[in-house]
TIVO-2410 file (N, C-alpha, C; in nm, 3 decimals):
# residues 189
REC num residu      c1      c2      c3 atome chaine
REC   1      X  13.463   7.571  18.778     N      A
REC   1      X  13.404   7.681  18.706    CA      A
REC   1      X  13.511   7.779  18.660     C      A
REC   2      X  13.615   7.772  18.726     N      A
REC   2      X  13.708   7.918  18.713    CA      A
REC   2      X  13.783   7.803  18.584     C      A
REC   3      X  13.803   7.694  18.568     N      A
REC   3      X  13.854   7.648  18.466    CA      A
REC   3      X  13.796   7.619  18.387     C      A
REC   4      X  13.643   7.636  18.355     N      A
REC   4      X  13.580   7.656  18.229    CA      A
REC   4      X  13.589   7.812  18.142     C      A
REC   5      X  13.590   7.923  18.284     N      A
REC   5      X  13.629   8.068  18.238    CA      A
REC   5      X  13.782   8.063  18.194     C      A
REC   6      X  13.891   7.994  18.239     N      A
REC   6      X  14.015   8.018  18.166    CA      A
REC   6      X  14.004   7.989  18.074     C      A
REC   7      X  13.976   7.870  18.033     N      A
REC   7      X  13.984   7.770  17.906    CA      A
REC   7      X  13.883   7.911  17.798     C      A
REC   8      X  13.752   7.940  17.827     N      A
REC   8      X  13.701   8.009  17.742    CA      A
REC   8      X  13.743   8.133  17.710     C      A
REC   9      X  13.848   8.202  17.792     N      A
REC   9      X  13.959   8.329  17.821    CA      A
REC   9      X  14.028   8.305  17.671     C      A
REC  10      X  14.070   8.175  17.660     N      A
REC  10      X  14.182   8.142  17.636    CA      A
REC  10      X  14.163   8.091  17.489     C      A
REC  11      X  14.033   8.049  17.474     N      A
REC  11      X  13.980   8.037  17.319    CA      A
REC  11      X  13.963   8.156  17.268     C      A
REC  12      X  13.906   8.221  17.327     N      A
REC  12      X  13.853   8.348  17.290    CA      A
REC  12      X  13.974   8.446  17.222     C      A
REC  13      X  14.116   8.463  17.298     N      A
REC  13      X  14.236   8.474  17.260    CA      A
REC  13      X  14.295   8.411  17.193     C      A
REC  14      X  14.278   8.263  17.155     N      A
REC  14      X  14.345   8.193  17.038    CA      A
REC  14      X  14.259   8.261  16.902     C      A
REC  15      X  14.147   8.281  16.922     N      A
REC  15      X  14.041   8.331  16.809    CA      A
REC  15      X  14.120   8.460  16.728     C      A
REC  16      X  14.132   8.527  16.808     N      A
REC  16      X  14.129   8.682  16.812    CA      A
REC  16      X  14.267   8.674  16.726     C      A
REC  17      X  14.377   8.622  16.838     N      A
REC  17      X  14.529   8.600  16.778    CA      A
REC  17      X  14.524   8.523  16.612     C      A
REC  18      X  14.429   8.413  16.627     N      A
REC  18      X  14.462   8.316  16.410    CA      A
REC  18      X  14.418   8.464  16.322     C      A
REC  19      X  14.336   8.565  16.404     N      A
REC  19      X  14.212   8.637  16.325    CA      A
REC  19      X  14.366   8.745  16.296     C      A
REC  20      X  14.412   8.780  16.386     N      A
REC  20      X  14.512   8.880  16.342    CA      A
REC  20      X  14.669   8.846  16.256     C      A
REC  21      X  14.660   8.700  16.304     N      A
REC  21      X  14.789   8.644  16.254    CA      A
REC  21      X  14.757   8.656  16.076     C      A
REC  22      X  14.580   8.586  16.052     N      A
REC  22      X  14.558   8.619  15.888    CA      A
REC  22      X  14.532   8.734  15.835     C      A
REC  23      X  14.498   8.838  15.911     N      A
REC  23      X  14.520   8.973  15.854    CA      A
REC  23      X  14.637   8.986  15.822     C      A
REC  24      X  14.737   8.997  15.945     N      A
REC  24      X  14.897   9.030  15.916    CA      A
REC  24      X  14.930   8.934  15.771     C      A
REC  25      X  14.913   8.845  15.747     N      A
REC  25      X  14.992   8.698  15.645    CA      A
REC  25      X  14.910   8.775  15.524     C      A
REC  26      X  14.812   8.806  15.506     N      A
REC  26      X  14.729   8.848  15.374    CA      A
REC  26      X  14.620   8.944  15.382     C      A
REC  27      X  14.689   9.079  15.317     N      A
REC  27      X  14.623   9.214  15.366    CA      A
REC  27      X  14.538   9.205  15.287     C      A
REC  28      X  14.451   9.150  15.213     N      A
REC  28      X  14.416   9.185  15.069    CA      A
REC  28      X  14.291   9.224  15.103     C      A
REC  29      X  14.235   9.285  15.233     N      A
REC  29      X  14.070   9.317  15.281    CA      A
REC  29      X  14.035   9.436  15.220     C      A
REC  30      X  13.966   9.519  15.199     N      A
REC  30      X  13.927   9.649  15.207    CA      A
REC  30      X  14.000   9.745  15.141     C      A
REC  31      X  14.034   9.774  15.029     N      A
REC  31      X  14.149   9.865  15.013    CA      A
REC  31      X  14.126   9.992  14.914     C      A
REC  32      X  14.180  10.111  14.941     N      A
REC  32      X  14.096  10.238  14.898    CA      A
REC  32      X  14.139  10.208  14.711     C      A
REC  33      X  14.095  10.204  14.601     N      A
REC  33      X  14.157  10.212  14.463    CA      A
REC  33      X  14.087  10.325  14.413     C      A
REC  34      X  14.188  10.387  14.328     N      A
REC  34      X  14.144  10.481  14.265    CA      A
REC  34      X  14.039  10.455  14.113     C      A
REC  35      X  13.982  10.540  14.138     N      A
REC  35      X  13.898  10.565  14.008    CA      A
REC  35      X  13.982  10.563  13.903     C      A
REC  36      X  13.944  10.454  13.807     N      A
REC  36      X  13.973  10.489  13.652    CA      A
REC  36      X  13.893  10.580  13.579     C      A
REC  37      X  13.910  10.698  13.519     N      A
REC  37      X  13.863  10.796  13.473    CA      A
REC  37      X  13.822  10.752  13.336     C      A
REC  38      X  13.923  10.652  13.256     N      A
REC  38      X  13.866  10.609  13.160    CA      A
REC  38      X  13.753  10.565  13.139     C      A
REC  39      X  13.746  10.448  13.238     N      A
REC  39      X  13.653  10.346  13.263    CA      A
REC  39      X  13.512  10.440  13.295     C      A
REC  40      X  13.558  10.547  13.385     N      A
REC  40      X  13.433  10.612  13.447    CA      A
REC  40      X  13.345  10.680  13.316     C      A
REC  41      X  13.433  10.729  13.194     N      A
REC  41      X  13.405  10.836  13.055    CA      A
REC  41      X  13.275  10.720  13.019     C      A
REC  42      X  13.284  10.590  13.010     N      A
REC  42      X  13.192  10.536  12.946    CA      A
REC  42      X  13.120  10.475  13.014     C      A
REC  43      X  13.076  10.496  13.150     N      A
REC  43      X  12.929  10.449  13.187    CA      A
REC  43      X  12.865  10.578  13.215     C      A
REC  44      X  12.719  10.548  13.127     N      A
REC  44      X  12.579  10.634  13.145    CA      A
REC  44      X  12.550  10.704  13.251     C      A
REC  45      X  12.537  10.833  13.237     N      A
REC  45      X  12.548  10.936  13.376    CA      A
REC  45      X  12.349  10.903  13.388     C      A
REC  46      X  12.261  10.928  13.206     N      A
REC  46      X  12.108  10.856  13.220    CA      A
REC  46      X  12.084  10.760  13.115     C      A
REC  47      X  11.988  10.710  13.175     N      A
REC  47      X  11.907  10.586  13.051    CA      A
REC  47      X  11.766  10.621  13.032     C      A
REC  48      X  11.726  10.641  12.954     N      A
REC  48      X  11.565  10.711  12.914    CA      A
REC  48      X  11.461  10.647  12.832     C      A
REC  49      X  11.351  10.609  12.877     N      A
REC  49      X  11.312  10.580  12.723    CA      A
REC  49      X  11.176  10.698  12.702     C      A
REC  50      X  11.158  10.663  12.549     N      A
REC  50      X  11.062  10.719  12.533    CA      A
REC  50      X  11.100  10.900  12.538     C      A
REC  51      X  11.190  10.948  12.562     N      A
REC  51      X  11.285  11.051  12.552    CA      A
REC  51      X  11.243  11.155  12.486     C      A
REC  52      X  11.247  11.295  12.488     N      A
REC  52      X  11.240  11.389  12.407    CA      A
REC  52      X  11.360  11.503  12.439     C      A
REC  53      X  11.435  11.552  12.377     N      A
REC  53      X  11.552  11.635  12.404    CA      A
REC  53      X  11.582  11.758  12.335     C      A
REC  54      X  11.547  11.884  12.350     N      A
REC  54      X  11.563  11.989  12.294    CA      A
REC  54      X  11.666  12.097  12.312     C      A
REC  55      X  11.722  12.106  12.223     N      A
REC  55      X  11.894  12.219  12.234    CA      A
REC  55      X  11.877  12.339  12.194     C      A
REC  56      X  11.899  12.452  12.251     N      A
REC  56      X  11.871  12.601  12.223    CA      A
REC  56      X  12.027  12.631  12.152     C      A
REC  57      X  11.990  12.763  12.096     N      A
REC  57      X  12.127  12.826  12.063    CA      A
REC  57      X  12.156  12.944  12.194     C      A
REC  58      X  12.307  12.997  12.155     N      A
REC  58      X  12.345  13.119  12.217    CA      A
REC  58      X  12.180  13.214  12.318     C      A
REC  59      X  12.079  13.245  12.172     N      A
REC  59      X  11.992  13.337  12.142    CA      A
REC  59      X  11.857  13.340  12.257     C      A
REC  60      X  11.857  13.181  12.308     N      A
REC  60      X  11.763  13.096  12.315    CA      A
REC  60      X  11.653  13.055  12.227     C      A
REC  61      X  11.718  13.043  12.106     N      A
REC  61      X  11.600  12.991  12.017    CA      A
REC  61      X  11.633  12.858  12.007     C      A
REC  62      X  11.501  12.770  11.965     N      A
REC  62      X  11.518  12.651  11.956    CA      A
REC  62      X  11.592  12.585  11.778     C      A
REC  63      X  11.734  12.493  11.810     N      A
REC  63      X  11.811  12.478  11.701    CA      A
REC  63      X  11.736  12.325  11.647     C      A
REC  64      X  11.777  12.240  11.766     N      A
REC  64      X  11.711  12.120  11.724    CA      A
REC  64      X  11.593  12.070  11.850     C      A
REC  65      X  11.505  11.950  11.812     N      A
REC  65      X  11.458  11.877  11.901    CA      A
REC  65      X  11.434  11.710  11.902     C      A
REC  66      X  11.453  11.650  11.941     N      A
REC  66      X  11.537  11.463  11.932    CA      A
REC  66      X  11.434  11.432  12.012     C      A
REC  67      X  11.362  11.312  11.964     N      A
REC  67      X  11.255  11.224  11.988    CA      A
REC  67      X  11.299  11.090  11.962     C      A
REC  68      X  11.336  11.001  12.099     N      A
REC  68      X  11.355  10.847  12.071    CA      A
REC  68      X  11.297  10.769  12.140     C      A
REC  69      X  11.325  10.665  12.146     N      A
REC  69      X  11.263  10.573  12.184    CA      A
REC  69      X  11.359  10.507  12.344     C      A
REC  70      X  11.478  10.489  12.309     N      A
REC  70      X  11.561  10.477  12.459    CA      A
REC  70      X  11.727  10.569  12.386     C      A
REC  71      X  11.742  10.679  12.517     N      A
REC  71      X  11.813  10.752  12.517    CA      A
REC  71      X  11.926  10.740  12.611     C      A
REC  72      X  12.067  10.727  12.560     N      A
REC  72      X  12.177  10.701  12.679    CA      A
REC  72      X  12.272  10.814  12.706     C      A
REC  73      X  12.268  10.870  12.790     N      A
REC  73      X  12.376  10.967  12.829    CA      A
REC  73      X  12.468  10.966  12.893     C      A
REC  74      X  12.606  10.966  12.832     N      A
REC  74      X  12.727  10.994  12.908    CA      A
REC  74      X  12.778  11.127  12.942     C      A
REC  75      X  12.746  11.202  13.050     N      A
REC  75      X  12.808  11.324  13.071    CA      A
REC  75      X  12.951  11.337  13.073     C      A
REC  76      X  13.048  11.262  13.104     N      A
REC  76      X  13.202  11.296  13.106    CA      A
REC  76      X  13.206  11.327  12.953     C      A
REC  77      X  13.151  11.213  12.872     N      A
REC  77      X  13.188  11.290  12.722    CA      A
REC  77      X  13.100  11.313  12.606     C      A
REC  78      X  13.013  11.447  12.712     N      A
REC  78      X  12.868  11.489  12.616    CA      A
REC  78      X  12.849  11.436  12.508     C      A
REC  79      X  12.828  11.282  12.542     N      A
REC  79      X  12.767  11.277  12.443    CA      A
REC  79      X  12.595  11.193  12.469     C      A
REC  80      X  12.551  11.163  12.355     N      A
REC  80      X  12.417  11.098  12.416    CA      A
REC  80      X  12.390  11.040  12.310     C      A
REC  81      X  12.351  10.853  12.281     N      A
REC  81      X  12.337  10.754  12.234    CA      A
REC  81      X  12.187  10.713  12.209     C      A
REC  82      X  12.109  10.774  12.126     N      A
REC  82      X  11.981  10.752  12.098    CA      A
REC  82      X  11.937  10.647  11.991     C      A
REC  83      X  11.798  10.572  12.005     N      A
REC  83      X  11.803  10.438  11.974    CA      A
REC  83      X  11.679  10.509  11.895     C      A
REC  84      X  11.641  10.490  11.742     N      A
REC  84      X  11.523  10.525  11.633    CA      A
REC  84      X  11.509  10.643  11.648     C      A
REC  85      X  11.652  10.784  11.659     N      A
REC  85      X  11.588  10.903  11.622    CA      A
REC  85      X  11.511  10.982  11.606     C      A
REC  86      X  11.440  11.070  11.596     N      A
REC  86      X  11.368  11.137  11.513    CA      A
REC  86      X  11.360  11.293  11.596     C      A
REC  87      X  11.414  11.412  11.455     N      A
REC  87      X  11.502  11.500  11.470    CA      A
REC  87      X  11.444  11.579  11.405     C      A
REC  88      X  11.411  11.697  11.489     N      A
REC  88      X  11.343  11.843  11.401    CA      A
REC  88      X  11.485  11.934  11.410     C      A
REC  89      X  11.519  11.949  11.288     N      A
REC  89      X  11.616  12.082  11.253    CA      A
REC  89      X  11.550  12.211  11.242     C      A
REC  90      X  11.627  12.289  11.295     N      A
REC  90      X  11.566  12.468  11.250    CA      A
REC  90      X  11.665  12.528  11.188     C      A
REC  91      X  11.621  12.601  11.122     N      A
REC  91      X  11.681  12.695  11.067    CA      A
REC  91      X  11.689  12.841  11.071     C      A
REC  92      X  11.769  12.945  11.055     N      A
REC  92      X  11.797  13.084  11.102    CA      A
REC  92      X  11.596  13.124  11.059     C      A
REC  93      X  11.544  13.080  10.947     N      A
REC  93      X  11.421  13.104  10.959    CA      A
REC  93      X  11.325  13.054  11.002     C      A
REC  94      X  11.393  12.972  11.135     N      A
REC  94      X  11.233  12.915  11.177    CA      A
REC  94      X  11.176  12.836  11.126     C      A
REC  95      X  11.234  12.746  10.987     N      A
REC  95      X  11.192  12.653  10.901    CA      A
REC  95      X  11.221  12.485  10.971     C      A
REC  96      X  11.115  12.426  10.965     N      A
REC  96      X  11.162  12.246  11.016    CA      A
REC  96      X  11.225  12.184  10.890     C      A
REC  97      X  11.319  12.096  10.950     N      A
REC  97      X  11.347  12.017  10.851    CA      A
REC  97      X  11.344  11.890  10.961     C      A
REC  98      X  11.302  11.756  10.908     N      A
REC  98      X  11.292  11.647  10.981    CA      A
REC  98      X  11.382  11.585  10.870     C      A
REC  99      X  11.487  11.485  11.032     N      A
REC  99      X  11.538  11.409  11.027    CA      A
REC  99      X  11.532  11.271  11.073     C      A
REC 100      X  11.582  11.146  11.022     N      A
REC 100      X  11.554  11.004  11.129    CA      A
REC 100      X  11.682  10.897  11.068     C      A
REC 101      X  11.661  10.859  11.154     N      A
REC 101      X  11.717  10.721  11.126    CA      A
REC 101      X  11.771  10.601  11.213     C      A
REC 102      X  11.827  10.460  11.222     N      A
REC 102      X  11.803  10.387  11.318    CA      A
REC 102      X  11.903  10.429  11.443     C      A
REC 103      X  12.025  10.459  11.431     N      A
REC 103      X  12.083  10.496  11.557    CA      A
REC 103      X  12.124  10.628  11.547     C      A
REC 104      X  12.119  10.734  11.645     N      A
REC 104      X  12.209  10.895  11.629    CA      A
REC 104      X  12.322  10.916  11.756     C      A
REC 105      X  12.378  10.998  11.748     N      A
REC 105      X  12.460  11.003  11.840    CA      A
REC 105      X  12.543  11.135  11.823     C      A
REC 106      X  12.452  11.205  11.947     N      A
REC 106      X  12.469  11.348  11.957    CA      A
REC 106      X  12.569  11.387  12.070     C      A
REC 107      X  12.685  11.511  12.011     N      A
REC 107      X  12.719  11.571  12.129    CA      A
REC 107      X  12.641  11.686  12.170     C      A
REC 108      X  12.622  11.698  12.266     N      A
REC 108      X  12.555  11.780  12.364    CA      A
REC 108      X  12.611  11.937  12.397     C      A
REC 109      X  12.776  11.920  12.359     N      A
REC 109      X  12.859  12.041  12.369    CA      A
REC 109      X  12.901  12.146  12.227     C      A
REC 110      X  12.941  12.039  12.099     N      A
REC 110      X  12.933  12.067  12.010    CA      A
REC 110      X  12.805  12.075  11.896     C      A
REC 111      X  12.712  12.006  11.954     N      A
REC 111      X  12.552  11.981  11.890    CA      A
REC 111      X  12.567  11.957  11.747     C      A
REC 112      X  12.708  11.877  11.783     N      A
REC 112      X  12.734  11.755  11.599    CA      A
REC 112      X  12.604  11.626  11.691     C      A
REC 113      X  12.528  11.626  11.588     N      A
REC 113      X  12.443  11.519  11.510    CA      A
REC 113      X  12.460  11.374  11.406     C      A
REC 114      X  12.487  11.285  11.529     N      A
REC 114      X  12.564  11.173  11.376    CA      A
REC 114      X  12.426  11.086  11.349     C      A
REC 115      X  12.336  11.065  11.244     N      A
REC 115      X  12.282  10.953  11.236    CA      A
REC 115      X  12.329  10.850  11.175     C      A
REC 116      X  12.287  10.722  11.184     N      A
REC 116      X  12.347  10.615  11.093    CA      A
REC 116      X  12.216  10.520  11.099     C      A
REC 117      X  12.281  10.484  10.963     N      A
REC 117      X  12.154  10.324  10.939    CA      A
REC 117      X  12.004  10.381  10.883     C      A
REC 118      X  12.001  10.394  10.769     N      A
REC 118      X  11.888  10.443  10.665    CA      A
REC 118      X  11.866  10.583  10.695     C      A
REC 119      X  11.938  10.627  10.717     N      A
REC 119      X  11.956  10.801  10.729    CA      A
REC 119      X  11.886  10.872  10.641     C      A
REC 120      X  11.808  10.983  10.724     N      A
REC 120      X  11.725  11.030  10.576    CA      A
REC 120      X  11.671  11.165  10.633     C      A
REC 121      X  11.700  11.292  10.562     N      A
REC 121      X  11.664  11.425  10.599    CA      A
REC 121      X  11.565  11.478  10.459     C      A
REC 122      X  11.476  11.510  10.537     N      A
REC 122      X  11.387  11.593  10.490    CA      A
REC 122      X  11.314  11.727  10.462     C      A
REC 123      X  11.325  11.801  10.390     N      A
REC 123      X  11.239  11.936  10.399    CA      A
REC 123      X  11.132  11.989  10.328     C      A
REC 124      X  11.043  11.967  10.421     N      A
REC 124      X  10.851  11.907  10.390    CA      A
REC 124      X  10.846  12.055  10.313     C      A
REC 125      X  10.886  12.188  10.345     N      A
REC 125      X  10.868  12.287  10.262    CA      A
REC 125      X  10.853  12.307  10.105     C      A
REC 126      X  10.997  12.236  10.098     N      A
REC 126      X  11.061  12.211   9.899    CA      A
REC 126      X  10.997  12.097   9.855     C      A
REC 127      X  10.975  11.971   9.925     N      A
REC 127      X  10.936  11.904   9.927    CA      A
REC 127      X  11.001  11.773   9.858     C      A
REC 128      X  11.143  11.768   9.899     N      A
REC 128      X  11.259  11.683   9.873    CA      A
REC 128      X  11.281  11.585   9.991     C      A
REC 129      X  11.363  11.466   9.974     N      A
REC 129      X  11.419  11.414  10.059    CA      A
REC 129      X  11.524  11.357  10.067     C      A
REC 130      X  11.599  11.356  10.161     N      A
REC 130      X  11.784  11.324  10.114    CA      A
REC 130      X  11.790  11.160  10.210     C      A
REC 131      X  11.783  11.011  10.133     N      A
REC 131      X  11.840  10.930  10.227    CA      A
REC 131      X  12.007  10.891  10.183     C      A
REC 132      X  12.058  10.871  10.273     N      A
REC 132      X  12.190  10.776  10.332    CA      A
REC 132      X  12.204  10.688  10.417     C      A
REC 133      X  12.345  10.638  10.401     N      A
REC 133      X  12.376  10.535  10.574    CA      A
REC 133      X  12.443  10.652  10.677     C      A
REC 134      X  12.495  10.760  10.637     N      A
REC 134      X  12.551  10.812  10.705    CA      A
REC 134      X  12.545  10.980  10.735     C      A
REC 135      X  12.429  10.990  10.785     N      A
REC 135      X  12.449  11.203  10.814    CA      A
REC 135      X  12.493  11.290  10.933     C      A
REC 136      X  12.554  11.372  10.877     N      A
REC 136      X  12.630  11.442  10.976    CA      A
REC 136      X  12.553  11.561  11.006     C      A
REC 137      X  12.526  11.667  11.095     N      A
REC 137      X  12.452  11.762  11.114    CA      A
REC 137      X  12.499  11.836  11.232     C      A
REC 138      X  12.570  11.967  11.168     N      A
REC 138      X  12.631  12.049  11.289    CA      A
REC 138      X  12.498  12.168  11.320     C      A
REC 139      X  12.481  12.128  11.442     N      A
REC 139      X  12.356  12.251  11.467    CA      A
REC 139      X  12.345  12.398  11.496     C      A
REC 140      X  12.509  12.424  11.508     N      A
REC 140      X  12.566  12.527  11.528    CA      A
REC 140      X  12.573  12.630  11.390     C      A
REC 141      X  12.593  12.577  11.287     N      A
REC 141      X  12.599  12.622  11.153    CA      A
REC 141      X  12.487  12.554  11.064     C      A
REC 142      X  12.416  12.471  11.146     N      A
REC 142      X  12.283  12.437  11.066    CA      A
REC 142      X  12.345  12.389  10.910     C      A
REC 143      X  12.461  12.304  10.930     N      A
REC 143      X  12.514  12.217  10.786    CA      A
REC 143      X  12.455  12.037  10.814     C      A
REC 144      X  12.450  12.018  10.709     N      A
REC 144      X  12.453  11.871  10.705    CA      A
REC 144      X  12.533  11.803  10.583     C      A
REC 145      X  12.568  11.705  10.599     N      A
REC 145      X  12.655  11.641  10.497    CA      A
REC 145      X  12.679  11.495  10.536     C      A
REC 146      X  12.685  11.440  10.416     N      A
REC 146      X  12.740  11.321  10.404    CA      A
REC 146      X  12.861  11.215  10.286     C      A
REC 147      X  12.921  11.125  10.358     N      A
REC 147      X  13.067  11.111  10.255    CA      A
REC 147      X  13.037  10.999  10.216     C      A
REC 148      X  12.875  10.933  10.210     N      A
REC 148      X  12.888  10.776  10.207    CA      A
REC 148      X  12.761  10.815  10.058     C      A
REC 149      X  12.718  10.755   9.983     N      A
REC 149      X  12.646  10.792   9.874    CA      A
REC 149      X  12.497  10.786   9.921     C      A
REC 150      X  12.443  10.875   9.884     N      A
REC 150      X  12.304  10.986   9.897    CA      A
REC 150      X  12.203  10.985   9.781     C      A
REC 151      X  12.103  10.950   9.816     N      A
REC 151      X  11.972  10.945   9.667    CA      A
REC 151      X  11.898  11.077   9.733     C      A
REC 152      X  11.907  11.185   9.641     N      A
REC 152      X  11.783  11.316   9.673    CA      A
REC 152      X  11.698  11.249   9.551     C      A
REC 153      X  11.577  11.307   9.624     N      A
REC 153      X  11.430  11.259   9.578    CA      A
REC 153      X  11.357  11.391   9.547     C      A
REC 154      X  11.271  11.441   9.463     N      A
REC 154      X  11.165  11.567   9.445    CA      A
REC 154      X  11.098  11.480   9.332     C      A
REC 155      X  10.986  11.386   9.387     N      A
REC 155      X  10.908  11.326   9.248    CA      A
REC 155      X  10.872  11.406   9.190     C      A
REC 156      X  10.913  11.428   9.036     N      A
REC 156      X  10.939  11.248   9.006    CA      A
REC 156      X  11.068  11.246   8.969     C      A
REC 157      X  11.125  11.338   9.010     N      A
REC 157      X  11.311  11.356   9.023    CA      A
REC 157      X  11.392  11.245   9.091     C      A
REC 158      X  11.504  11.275   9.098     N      A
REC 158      X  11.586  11.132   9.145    CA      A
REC 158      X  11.714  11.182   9.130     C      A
REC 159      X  11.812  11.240   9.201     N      A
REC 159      X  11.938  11.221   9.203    CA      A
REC 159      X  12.044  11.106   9.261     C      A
REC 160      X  12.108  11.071   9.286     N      A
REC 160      X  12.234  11.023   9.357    CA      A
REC 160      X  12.382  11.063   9.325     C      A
REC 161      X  12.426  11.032   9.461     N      A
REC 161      X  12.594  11.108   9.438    CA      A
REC 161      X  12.645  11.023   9.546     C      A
REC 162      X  12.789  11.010   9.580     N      A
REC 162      X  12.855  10.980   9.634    CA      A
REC 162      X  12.874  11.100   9.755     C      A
REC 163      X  12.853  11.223   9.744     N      A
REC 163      X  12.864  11.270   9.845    CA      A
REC 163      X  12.758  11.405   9.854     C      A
REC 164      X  12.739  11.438   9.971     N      A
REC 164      X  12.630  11.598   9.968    CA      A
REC 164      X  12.673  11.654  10.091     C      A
REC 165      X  12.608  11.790  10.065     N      A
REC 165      X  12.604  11.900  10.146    CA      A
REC 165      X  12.511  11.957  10.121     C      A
REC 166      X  12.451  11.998  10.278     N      A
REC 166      X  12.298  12.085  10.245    CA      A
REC 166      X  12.324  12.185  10.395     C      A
REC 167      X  12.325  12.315  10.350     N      A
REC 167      X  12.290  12.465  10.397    CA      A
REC 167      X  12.159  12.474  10.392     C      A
REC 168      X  12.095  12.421  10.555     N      A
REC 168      X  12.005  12.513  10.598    CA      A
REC 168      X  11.934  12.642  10.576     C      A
REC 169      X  12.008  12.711  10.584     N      A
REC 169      X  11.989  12.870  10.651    CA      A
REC 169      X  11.988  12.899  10.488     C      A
REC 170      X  12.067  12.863  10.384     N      A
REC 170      X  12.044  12.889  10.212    CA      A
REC 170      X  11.967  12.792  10.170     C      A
REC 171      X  11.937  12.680  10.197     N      A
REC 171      X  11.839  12.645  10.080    CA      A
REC 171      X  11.919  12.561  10.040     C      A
REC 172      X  12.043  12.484  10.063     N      A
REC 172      X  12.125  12.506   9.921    CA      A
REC 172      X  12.178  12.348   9.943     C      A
REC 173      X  12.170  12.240   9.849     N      A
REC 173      X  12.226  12.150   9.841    CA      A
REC 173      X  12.321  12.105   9.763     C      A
REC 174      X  12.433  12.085   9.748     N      A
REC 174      X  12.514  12.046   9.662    CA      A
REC 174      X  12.597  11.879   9.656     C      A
REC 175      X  12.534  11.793   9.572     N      A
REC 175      X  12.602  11.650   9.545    CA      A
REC 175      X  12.696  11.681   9.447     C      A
REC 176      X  12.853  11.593   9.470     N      A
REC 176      X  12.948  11.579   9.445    CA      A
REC 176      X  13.007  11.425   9.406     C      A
REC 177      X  13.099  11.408   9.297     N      A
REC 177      X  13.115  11.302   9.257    CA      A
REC 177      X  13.027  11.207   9.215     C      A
REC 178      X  13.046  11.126   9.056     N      A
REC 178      X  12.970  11.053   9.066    CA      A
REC 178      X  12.794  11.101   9.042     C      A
REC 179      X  12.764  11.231   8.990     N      A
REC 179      X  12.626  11.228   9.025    CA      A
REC 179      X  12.555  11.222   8.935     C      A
REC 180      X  12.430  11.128   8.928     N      A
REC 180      X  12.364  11.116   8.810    CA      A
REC 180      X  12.208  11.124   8.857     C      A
REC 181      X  12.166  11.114   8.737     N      A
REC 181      X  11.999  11.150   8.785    CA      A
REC 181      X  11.922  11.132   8.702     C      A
REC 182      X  11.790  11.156   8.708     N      A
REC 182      X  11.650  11.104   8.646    CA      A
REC 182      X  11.554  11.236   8.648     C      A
REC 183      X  11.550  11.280   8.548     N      A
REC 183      X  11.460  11.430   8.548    CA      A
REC 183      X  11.388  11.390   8.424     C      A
REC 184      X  11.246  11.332   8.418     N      A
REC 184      X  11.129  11.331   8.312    CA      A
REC 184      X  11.103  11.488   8.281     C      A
REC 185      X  11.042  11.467   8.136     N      A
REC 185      X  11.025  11.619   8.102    CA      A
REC 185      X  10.905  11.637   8.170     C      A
REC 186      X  10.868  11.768   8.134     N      A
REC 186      X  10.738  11.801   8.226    CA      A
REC 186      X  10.681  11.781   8.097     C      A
REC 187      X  10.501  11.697   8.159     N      A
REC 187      X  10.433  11.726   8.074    CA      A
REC 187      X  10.348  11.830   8.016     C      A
REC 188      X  10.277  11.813   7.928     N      A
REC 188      X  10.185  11.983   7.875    CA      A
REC 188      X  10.079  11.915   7.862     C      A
REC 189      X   9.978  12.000   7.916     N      A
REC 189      X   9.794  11.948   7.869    CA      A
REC 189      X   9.753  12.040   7.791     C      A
***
């Protein structure tokens, strides 16, 4: 019996000893690595669907409000990746202007507004509508613009241009380069 307890003494210690001999030969177990900060900037701090997101100014008045369908947020670099848009602008008067289009991609710090992919702003007031592939919308100065070519609409009007700018807070749109258009006379009864 006492030589079944050595012998099992003695396995038990050959065990222990291969177990430390392969630690010592190849450390590669467990080891602290640092965070890549890069890597960390681009995974989603949330994922949302069905989403609604509203941004105040300084004042606390409401500037914009973002309605999508699935919403991605990266907090390291405010920004947030929204999937079918749809975007109420305000203006210093309290006026809506709706925006949409298939992807946007808002910063959260600067409250630049990028849509892309059938881009199209509206203001149900005047009763115009501006589409593109590409609009820009700073919510801070309530500008929008675009550098990719733009059809404004007021039936039975029709512009296009290669490029626009539209002031909120004025009213005020201006297409550049390139701009031509379709204005029927008015009729008389």
């Amino acid at each position: 019996m006492v030589k079944q307890v050595k012998v099992r003494v003695w396995l038990a210690g050959l065990v222990v000893a291969l177990g430390a001999l392969l630690v010592w030969l190849d450390p590669q177990g467990p080891q602290d690595t640092a965070i890549d900060p890069g890597a960390q900037a681009q995974e989603p701090g949330h994922v949302l669907e069905n989403a609604e997101i509203t941004l105040f100014g300084d004042k606390g008045s409401v500037l914009q409000a973002l309605k999508t369908s699935r919403l991605i947020h990266t907090p390291q670099r405010s920004e947030t990746w929204t999937e079918e848009p749809e975007a109420i602008l305000y203006d210093s008067e309290n006026r809506q202007w709706l925006a949409s289009a298939d992807v946007g991609t808002l910063n959260t710090s600067t409250q630049v507004l990028l849509m892309s992919g059938s881009a199209r702003l509206i203001a149900p007031d005047e009763g115009w509508q501006l589409d593109t592939e590409l609009l820009h919308y700073d919510g801070l100065n309530q500008h929008a613009w675009s550098e990719t070519p733009v059809v404004l609409q007021q039936p039975p009007q029709q512009m296009n241009a290669s490029r626009m700018d539209v002031w909120l807070n004025e009213s005020q749109v201006r297409l550049t380069d390139n701009v031509r258009g379709t204005h029927p006379p008015a009729t008389q009864r």
